[in-house]
C-alpha positions as CSV (number, residue, x, y, z in Angstrom):
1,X,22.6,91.3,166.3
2,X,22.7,88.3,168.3
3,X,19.3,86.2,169.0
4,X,18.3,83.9,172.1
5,X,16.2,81.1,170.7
6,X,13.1,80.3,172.5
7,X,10.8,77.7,172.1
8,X,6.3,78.3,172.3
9,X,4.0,75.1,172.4
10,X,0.7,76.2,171.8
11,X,-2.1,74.0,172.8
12,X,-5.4,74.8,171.4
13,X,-9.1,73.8,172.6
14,X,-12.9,74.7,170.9
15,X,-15.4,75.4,173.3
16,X,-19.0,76.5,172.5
17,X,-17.6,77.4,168.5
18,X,-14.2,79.0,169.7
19,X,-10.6,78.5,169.7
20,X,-8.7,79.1,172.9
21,X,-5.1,78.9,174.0
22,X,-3.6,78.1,177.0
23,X,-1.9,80.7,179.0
24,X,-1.0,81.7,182.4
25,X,-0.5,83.8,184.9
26,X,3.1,84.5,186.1
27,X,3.3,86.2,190.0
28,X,5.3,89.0,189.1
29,X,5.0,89.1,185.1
30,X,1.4,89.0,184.0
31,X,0.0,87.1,181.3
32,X,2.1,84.9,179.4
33,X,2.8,81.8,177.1
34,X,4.9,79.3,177.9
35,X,8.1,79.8,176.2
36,X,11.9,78.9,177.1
37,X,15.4,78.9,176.1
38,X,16.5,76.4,173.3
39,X,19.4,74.9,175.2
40,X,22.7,74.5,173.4
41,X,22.3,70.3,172.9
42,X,18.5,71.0,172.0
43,X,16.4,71.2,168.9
44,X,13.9,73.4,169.2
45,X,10.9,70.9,168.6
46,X,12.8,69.0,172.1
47,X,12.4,72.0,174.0
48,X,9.3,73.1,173.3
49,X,7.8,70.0,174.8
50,X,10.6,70.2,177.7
51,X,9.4,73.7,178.8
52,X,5.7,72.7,178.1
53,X,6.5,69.6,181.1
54,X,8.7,72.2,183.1
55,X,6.3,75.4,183.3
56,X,3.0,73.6,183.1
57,X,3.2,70.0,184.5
58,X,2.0,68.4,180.9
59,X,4.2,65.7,180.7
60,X,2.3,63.5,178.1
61,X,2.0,66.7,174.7
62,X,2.5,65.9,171.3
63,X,4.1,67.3,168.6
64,X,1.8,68.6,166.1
65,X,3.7,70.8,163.6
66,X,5.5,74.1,163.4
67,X,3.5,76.9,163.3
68,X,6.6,79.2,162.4
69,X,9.1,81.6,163.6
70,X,7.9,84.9,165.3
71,X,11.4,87.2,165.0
72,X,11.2,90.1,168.2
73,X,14.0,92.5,167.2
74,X,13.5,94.5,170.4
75,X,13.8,92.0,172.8
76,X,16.9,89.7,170.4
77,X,14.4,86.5,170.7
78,X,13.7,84.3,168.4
79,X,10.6,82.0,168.9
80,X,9.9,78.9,166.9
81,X,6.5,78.0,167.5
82,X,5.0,74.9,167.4
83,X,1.5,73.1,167.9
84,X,1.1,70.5,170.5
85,X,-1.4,68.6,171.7
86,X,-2.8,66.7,174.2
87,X,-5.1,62.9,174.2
88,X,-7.3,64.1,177.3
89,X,-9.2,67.1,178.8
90,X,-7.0,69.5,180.4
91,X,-8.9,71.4,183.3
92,X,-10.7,75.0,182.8
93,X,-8.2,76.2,185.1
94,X,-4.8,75.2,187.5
95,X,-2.0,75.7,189.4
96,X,1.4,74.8,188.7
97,X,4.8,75.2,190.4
98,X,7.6,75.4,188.7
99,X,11.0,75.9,189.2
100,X,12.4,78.0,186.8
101,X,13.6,81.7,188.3
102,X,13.5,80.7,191.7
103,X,10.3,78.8,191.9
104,X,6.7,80.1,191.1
105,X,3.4,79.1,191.0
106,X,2.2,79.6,187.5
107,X,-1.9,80.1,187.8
108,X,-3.3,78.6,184.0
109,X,-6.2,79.4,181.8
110,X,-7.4,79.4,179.1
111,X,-7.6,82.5,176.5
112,X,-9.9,82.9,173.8
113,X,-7.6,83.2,170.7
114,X,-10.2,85.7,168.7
115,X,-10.2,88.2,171.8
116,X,-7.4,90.7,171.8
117,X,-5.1,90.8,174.5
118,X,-5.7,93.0,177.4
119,X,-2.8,95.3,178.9
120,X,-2.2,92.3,181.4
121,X,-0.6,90.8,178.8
122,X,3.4,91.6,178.1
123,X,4.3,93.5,174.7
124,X,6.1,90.5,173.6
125,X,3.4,87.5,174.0
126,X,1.0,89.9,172.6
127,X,3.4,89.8,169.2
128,X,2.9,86.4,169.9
129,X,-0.6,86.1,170.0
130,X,-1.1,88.1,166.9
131,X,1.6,85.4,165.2
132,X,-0.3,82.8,166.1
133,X,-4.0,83.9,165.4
134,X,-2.7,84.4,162.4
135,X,-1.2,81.0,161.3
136,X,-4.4,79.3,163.0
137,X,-6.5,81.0,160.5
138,X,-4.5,79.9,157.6
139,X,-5.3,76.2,158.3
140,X,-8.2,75.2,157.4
141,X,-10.6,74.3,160.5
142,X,-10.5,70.7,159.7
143,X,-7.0,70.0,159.4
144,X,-6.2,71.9,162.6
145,X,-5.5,69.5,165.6
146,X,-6.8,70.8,168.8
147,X,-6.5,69.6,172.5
148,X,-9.5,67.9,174.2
């Protein structure tokens, strides 16, 4: 069986005591991560911050570390998953447009990572969030680099 390799950045933020995570809203798909396709000339810690400039306009993410590899055998994706971050406040809420798939305008937000995932959200990226709640809560609060 043959995989596509994607790439997730996950940028986190504590408000009021919780985490959250960014996430959008795509037109036609529902709620989402960012995620994209690990070009042939790419490592997948280059295109996780590519996609991250691409999809959401943040241009100026760090590379934090790997937070793992999230295998989706019904969908043949492979995600490598990594934790980014960001030296400044990042809105509550905005609007991007990107051109990937013909051009959309990607509406973000930000989701608290303890809540489960409503039905908006697609199969897949709610794998994802499960992956990724869990790896958070194996680091220890202090050692876990969040966005401002």
């Amino acid at each position: 069986m043959k995989f596509t390799d994607k790439a997730c950045p996950v940028l986190l933020r504590r408000r009021e005591g919780r985490l959250q995570i960014l996430a959008f809203r795509h037109p036609k798909a529902g709620l989402q991560l960012i995620k994209g396709t690990v070009e042939a000339d790419e490592e997948p810690s280059e295109t996780v911050l590519r996609e991250l400039g691409e999809e959401s306009g943040i241009e100026d993410a760090l590379l934090v570390e790997p937070l793992g590899q999230l295998v989706l055998r019904s969908i043949q994706q492979r995600w490598y998953i990594f934790l980014c971050a960001v030296e400044r406040t990042l809105p509550d809420e905005w609007s991007h447009y990107t051109t990937d798939g013909g051009g959309h305008d990607f509406a973000f937000f930000w989701h608290h990572l303890d809540e489960a995932p409503s039905d908006e959200w697609d199969p897949a990226f709610r794998t994802g969030l499960g992956f990724i709640q869990r790896r958070v809560k194996e680091r220890s609060n202090d050692s876990l680099v969040v966005s401002a």
